[in-house]
Gaussian input, Z-matrix of N, CA and C with variables (Angstrom, degrees):
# hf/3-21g

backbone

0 1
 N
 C     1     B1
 C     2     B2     1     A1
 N     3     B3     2     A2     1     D1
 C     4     B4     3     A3     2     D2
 C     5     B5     4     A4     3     D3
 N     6     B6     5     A5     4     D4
 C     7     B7     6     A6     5     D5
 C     8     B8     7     A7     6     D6
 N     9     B9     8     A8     7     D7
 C    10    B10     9     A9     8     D8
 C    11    B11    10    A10     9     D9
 N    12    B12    11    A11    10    D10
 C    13    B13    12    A12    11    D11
 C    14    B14    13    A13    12    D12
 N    15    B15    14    A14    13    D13
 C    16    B16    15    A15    14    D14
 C    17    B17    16    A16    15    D15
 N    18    B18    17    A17    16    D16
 C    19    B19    18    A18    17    D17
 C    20    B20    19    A19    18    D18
 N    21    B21    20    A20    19    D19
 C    22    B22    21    A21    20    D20
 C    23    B23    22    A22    21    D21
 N    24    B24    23    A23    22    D22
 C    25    B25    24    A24    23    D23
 C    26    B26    25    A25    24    D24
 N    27    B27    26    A26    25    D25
 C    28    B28    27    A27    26    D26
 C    29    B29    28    A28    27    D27
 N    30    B30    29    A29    28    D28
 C    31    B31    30    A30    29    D29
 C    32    B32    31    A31    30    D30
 N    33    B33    32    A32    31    D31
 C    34    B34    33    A33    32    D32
 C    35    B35    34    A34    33    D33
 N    36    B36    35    A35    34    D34
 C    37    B37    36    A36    35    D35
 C    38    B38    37    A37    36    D36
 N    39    B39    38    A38    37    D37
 C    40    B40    39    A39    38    D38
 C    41    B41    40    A40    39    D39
 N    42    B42    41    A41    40    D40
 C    43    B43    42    A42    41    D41
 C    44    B44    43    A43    42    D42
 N    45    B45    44    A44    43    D43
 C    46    B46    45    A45    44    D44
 C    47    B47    46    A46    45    D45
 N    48    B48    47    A47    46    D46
 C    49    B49    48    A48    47    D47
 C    50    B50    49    A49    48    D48
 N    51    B51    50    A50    49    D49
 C    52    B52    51    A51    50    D50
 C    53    B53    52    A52    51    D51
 N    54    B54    53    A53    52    D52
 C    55    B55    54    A54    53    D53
 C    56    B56    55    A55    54    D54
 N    57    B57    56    A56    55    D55
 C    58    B58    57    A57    56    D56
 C    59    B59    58    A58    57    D57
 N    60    B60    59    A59    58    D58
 C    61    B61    60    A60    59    D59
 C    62    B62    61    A61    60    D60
 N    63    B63    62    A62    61    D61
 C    64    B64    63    A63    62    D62
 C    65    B65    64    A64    63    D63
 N    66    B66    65    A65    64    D64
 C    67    B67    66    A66    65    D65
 C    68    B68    67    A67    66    D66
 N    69    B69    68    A68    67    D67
 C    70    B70    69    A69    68    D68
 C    71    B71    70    A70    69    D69
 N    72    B72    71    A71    70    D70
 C    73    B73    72    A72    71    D71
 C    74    B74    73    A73    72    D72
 N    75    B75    74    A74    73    D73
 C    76    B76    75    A75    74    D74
 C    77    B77    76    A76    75    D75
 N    78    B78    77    A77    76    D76
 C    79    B79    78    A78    77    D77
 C    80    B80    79    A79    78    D78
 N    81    B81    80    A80    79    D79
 C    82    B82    81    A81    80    D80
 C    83    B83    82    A82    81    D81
 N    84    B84    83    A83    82    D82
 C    85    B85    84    A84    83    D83
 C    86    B86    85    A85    84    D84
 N    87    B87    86    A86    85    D85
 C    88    B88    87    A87    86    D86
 C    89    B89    88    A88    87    D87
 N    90    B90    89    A89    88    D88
 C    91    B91    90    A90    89    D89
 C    92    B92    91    A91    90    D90
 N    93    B93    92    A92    91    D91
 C    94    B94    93    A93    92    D92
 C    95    B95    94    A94    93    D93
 N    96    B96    95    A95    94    D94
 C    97    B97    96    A96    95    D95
 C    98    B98    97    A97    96    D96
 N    99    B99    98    A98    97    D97
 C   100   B100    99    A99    98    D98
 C   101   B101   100   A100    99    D99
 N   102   B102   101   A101   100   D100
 C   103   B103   102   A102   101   D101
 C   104   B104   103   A103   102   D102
 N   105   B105   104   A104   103   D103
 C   106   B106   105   A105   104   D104
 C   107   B107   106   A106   105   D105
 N   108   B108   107   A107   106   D106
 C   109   B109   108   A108   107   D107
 C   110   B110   109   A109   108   D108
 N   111   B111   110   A110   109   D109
 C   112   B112   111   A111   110   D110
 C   113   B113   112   A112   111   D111
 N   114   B114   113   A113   112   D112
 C   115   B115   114   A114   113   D113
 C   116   B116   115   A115   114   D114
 N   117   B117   116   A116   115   D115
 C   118   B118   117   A117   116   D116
 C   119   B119   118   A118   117   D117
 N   120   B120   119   A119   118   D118
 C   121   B121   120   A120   119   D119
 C   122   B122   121   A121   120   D120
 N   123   B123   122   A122   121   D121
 C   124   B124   123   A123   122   D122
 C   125   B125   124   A124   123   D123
 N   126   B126   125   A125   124   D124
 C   127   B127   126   A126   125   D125
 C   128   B128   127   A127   126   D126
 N   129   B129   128   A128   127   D127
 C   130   B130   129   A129   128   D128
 C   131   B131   130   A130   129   D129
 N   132   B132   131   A131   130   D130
 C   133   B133   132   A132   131   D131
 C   134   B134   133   A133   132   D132
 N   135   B135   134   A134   133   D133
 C   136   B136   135   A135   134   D134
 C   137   B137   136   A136   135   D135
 N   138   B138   137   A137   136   D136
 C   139   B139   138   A138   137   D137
 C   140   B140   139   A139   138   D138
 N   141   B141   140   A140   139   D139
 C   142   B142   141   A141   140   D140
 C   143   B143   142   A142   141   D141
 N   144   B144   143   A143   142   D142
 C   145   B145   144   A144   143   D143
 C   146   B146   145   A145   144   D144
 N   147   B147   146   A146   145   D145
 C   148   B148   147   A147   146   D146
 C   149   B149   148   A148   147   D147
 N   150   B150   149   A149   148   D148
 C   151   B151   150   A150   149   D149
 C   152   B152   151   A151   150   D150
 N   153   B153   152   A152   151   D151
 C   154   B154   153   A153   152   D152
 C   155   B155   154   A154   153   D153
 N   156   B156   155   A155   154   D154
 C   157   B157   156   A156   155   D155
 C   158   B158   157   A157   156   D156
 N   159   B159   158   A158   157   D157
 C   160   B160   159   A159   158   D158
 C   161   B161   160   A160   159   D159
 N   162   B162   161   A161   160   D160
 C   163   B163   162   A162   161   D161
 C   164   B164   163   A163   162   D162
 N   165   B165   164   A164   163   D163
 C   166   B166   165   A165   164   D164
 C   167   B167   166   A166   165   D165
 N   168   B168   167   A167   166   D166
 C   169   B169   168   A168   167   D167
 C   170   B170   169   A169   168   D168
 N   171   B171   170   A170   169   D169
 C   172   B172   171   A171   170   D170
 C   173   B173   172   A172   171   D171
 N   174   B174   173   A173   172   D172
 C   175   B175   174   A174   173   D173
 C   176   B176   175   A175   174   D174
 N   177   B177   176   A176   175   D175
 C   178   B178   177   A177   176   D176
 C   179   B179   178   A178   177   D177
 N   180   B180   179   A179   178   D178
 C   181   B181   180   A180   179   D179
 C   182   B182   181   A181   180   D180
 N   183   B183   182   A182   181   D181
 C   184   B184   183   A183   182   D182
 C   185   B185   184   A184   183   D183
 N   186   B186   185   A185   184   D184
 C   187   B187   186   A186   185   D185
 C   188   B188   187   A187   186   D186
 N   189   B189   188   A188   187   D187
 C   190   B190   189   A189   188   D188
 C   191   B191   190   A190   189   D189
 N   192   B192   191   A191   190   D190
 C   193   B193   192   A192   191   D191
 C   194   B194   193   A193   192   D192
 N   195   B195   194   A194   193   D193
 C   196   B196   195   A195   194   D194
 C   197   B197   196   A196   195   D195
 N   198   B198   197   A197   196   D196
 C   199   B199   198   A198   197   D197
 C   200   B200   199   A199   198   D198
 N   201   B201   200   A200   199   D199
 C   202   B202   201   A201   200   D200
 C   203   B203   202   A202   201   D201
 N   204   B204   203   A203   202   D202
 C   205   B205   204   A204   203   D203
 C   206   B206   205   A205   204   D204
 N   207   B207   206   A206   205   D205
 C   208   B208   207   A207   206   D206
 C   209   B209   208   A208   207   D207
 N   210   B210   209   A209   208   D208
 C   211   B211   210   A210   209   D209
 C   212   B212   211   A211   210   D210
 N   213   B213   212   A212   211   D211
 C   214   B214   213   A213   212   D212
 C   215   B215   214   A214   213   D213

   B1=1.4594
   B2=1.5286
   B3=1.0181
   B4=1.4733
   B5=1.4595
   B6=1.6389
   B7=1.2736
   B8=1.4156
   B9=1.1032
   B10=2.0637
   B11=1.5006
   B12=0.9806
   B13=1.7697
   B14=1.6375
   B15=1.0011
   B16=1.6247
   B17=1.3575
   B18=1.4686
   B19=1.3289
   B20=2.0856
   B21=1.4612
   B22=2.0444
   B23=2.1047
   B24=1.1392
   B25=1.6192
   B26=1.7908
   B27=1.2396
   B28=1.5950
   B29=2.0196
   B30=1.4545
   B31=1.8303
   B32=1.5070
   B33=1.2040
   B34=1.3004
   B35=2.0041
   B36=1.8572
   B37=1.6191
   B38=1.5394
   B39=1.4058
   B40=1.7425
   B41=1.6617
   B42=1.5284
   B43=1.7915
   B44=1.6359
   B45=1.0951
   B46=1.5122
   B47=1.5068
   B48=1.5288
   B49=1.2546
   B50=1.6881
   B51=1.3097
   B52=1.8802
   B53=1.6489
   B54=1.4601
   B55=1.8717
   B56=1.1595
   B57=1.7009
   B58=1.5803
   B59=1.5769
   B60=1.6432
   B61=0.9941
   B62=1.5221
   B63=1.3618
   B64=1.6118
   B65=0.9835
   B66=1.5588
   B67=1.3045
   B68=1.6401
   B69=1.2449
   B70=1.7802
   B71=1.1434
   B72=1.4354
   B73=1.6979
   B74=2.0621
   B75=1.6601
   B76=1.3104
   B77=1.4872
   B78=1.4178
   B79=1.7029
   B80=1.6059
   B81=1.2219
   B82=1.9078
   B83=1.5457
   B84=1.2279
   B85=1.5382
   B86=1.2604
   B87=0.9167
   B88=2.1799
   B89=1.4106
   B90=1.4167
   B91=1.6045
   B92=1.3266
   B93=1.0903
   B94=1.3464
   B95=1.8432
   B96=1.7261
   B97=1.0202
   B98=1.3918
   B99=1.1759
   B100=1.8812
   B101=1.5091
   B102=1.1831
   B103=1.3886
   B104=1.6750
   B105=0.9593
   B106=1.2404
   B107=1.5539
   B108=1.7185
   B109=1.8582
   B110=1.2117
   B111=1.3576
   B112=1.8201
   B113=1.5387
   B114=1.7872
   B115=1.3623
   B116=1.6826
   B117=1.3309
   B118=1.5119
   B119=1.3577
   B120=1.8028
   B121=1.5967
   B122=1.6904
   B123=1.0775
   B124=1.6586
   B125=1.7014
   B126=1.3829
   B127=1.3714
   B128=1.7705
   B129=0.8924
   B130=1.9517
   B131=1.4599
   B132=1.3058
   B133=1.6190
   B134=1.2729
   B135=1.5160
   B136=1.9948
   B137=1.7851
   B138=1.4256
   B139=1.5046
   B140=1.5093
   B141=1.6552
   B142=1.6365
   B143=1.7495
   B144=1.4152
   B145=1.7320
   B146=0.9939
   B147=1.6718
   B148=1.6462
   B149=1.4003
   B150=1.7495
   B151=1.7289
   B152=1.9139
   B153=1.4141
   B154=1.2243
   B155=1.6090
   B156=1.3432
   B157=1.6342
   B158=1.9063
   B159=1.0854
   B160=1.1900
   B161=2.0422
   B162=1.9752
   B163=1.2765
   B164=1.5286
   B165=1.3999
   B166=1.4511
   B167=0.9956
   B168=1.6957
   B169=1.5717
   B170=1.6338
   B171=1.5839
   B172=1.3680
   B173=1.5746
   B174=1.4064
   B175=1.5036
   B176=1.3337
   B177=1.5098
   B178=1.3771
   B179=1.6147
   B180=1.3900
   B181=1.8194
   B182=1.0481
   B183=0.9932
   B184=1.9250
   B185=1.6420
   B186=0.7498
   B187=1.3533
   B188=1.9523
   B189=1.6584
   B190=1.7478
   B191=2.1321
   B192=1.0811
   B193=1.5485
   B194=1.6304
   B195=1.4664
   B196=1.5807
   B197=1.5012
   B198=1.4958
   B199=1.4396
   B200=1.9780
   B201=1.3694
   B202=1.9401
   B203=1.6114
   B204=1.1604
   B205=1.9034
   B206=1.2836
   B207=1.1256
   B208=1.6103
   B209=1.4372
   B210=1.5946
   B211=1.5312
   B212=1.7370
   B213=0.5499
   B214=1.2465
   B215=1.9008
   A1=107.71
   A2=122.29
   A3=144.96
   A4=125.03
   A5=129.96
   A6=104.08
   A7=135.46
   A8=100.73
   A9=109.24
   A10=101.51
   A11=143.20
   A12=141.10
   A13=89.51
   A14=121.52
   A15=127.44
   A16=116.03
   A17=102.53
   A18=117.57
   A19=109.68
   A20=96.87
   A21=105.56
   A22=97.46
   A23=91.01
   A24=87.63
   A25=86.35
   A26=127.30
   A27=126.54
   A28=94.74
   A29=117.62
   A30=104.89
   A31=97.77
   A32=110.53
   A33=127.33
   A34=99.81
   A35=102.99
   A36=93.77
   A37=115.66
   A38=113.97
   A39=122.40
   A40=107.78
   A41=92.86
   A42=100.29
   A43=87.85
   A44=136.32
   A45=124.23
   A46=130.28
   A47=103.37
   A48=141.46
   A49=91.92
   A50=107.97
   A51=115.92
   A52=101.91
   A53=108.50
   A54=103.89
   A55=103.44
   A56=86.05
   A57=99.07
   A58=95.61
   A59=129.75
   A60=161.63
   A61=108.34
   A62=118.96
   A63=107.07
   A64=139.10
   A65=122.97
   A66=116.43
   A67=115.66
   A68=86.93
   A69=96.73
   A70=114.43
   A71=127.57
   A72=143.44
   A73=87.84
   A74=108.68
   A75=91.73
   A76=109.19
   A77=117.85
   A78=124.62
   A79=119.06
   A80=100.76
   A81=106.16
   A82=101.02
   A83=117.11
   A84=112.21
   A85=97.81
   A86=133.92
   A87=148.85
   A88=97.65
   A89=124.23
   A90=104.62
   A91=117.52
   A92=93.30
   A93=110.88
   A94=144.50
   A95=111.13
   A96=125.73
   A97=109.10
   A98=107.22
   A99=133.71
   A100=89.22
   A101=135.16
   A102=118.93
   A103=85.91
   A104=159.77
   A105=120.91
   A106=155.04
   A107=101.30
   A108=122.58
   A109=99.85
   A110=112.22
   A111=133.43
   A112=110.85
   A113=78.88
   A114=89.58
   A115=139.52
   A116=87.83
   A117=111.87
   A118=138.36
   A119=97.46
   A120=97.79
   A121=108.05
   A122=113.28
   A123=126.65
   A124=102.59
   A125=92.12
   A126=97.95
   A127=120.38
   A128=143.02
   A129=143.45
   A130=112.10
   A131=107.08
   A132=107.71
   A133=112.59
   A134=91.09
   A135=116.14
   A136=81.64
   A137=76.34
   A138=119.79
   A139=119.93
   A140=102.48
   A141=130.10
   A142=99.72
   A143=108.37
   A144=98.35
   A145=96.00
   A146=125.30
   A147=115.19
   A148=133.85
   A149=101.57
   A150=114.40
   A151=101.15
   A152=122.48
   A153=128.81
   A154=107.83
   A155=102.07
   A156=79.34
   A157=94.97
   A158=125.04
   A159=104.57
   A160=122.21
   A161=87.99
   A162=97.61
   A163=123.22
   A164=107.79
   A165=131.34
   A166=141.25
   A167=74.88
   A168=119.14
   A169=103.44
   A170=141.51
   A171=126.80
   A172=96.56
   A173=125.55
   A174=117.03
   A175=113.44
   A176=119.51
   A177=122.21
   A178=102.87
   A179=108.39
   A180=108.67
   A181=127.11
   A182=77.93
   A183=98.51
   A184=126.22
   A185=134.44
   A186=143.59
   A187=111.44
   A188=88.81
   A189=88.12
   A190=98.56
   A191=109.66
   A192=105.48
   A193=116.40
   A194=108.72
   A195=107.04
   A196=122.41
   A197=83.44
   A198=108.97
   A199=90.57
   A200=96.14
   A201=103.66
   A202=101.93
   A203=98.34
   A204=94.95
   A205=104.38
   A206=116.69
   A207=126.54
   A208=125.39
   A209=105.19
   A210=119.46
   A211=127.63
   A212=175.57
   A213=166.22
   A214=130.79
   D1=141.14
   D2=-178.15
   D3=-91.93
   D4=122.79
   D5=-177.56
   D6=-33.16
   D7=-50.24
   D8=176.40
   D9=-58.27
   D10=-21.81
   D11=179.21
   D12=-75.77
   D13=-46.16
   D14=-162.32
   D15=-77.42
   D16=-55.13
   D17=157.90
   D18=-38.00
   D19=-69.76
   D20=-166.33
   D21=-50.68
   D22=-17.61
   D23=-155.81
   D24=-88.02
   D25=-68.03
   D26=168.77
   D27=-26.28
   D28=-64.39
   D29=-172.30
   D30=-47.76
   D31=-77.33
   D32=-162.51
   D33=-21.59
   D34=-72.45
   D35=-174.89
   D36=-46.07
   D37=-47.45
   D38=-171.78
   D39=-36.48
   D40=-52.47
   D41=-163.89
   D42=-71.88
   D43=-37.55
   D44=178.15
   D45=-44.28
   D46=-49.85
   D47=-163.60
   D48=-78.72
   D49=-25.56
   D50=-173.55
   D51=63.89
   D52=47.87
   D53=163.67
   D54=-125.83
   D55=145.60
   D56=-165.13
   D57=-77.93
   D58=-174.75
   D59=160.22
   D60=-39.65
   D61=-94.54
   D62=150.41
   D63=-12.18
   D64=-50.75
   D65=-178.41
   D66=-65.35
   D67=-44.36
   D68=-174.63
   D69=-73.19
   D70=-4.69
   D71=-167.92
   D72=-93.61
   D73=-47.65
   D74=-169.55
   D75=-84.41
   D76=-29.87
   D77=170.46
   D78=-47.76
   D79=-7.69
   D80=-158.31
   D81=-128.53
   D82=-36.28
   D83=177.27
   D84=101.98
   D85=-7.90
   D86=-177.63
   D87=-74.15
   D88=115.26
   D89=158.94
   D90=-75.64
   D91=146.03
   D92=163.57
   D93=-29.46
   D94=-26.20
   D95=143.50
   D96=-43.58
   D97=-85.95
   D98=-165.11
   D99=-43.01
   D100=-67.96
   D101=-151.93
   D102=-79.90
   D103=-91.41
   D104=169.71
   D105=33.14
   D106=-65.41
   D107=160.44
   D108=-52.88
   D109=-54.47
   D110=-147.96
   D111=-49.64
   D112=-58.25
   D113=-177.90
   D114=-66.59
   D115=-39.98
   D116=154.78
   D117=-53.88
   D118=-13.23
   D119=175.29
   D120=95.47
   D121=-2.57
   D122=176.35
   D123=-104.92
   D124=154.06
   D125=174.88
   D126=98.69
   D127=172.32
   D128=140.77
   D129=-135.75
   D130=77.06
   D131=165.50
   D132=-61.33
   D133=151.72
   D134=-175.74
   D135=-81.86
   D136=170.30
   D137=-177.09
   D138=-59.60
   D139=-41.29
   D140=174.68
   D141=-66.23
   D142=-34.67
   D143=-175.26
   D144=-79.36
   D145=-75.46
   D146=-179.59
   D147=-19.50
   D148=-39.76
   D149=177.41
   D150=-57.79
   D151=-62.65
   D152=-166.39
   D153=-60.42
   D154=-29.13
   D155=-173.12
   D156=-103.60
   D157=-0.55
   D158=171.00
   D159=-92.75
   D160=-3.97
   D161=166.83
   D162=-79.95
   D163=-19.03
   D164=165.20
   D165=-6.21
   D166=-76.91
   D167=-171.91
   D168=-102.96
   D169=-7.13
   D170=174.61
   D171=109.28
   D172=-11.89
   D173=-176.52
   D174=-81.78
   D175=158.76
   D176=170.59
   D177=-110.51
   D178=127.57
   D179=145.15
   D180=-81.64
   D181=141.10
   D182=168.13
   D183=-101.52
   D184=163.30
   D185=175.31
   D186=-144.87
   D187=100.76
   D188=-179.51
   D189=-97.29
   D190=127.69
   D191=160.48
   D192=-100.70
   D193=125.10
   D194=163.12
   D195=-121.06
   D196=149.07
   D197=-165.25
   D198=-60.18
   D199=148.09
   D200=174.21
   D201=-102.39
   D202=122.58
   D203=177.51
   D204=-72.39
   D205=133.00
   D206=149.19
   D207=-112.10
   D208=132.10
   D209=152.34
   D210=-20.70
   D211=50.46
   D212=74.60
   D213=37.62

């Protein structure tokens, strides 16, 4: 998954949840600009922002690592 997947999925719950932008900017510690960029597709938030606002909203991240095959 890709920030912007992570990012649409954080919009996606907010607009569910029916919170505005603000709210979730002061619930999360994110200003309001930034979640803003985010959303819009501007910006590359760290991992620590994604964590706060997906703690926000009730979501969990994840972090999958994969191994890169190599030739040998």
């Amino acid at each position: 998954m890709h920030f912007q997947d992570i990012i649409d999925a954080i919009k996606t719950r907010r607009e569910m949840l029916q919170v505005n932008q603000k709210t979730l900017a002061d619930l999360s510690g994110v200003s309001l600009r930034t979640l803003k960029q985010f959303e819009s597709g501007k910006g590359n938030p760290t991992l620590q922002t994604l964590g706060k606002l997906a703690d926000a909203l009730g979501l969990e991240l994840t972090l999958q690592v994969k191994q890169l095959e190599t030739d040998e």
